[in-house]
Structure formats: structure tokens, C-alpha cells
C-alpha positions as a printed Julia matrix, in Angstrom:
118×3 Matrix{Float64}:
  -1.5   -16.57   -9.04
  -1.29  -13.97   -6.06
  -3.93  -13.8    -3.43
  -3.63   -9.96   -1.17
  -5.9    -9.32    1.77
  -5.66   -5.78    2.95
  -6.31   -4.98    7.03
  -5.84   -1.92    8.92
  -8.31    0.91    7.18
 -10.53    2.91    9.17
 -11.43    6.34   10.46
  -8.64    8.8    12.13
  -8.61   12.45   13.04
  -6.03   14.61   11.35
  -2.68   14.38   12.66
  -3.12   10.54   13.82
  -1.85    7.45   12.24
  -3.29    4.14   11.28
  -1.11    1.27   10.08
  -2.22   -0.84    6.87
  -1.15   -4.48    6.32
  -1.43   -6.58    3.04
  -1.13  -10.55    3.61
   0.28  -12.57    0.14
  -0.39  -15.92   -0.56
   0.06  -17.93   -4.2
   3.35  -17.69   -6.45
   4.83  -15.06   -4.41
   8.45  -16.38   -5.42
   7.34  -14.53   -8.6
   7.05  -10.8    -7.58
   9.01   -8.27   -7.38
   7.55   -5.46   -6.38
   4.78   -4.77   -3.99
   3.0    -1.42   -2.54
   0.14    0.58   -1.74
  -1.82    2.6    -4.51
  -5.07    4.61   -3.45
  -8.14    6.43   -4.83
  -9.9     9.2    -3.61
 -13.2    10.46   -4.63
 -13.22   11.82   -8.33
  -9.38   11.24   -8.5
  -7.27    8.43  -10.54
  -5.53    5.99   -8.74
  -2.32    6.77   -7.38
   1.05    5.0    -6.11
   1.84    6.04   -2.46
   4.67    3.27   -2.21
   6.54    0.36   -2.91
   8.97   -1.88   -1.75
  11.25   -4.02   -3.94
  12.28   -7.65   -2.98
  15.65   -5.83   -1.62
  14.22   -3.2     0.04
  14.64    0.03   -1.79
  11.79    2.09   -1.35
   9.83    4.55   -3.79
   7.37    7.31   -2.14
   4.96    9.89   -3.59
   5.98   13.08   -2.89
   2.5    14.05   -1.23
   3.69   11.49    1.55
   7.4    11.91    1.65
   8.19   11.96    5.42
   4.77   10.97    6.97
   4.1     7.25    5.59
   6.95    4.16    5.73
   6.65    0.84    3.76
   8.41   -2.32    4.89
   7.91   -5.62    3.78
   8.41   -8.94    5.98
   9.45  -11.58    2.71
   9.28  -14.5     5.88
   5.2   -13.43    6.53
   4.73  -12.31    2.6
   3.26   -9.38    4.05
   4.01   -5.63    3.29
   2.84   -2.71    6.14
   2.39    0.84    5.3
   2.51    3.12    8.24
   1.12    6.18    7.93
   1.36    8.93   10.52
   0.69   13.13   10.54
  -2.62   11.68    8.6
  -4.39   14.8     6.41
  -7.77   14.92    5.41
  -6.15   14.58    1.65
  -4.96   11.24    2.21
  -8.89    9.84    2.67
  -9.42    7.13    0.2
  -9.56    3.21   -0.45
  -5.99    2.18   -0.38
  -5.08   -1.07   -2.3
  -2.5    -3.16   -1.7
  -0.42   -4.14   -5.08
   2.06   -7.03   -5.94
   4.05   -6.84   -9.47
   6.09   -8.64  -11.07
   8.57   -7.32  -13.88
   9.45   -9.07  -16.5
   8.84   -9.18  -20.77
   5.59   -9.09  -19.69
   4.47   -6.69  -16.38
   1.6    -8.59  -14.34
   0.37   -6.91  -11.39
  -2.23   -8.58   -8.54
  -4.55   -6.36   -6.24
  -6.36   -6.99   -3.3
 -10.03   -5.46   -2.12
  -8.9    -2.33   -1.09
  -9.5    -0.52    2.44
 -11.32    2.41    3.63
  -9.39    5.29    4.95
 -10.96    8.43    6.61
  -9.15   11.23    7.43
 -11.44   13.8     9.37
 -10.39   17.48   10.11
């Protein structure tokens, strides 16, 4: 099993940045894959990024250019930086490990609050 503790949510003005970190613990030699998905109000939940054990990166297009994964596999953490902040990005961002395989199993962690004010 995989055990992720998000940090790092809060409330910024639009146009700052806040930086979001996601701790791993468990059978991380297991996944693959991990990233950030978030919700907003009356919306689905939505990737915003991921990282692959080698590094190649995946962004939504709604972020392209503002917010930059990285993952540190010596800490099993993963960091999501997120600058030029919009009121659209408000939501609780999760933090998401996956691993591939025959069968897909993914692991989340509480989520975290982030406000965006205009």
C-alpha cells in the first residue's frame, strides 16, 4: 500500500504562487506514475500533472507554462509549483500515485485547499 500526505495549500492573490508537496510512504518501489489532480466547485476532477519514474512530464493545457512538477525519488516526494495563480485554478488539489500494469491501481492523499482571490 501507498500512504500520500499533501502540504502547501492555502490562500493567494492572483498572479502569486504557492508551492504544493506530496510525501509517499508504503510500496513506493511499485509506482509509476505520480501527480496532482484537482476539483473545483461543481466541476469533475481533473489532471493538472504528472511525473513518471524517469521524469517525463504531462501538463493540462489550462496550466501549460505557469505550474512545474518534479519529483525527488530519494525523499518519495513530488512538488508542484504553481506560479501566475488565476482565480480558475481555486480548488482542493490531490496528490496521486499510480501504478501501471494488467491491472491500473492508483493511491490518493487528503487533498489541499487552494484559493485563488482576484
Amino acid at each position: 500500500q501507498v500512504q500520500l500526505v499533501e502540504s502547501g495549500g492555502g490562500l493567494v492573490q492572483a498572479g502569486g504562487s504557492l508551492r504544493l508537496s506530496c510525501a509517499a510512504s508504503g510500496s513506493i518501489f511499485s509506482i509509476n506514475t505520480m501527480g496532482w489532480y484537482r476539483q473545483a466547485p461543481g466541476k469533475q476532477r481533473e489532471l493538472v500533472a504528472d511525473i513518471s519514474r524517469g521524469g517525463r512530464t504531462n501538463y493540462a493545457d489550462s496550466v501549460k507554462g505557469r505550474f512545474t512538477i518534479s519529483r525527488d525519488n530519494a525523499l518519495n516526494t513530488v512538488a508542484l509549483q504553481m506560479n501566475s495563480l488565476k482565480p480558475e485554478d481555486t480548488g482542493v488539489y490531490y496528490c496521486n500515485a499510480r501504478r501501471y500494469g494488467m491491472i491500473t491501481d492508483d493511491y490518493w492523499g487528503q487533498g489541499t485547499q487552494v484559493t485563488v482571490s482576484s
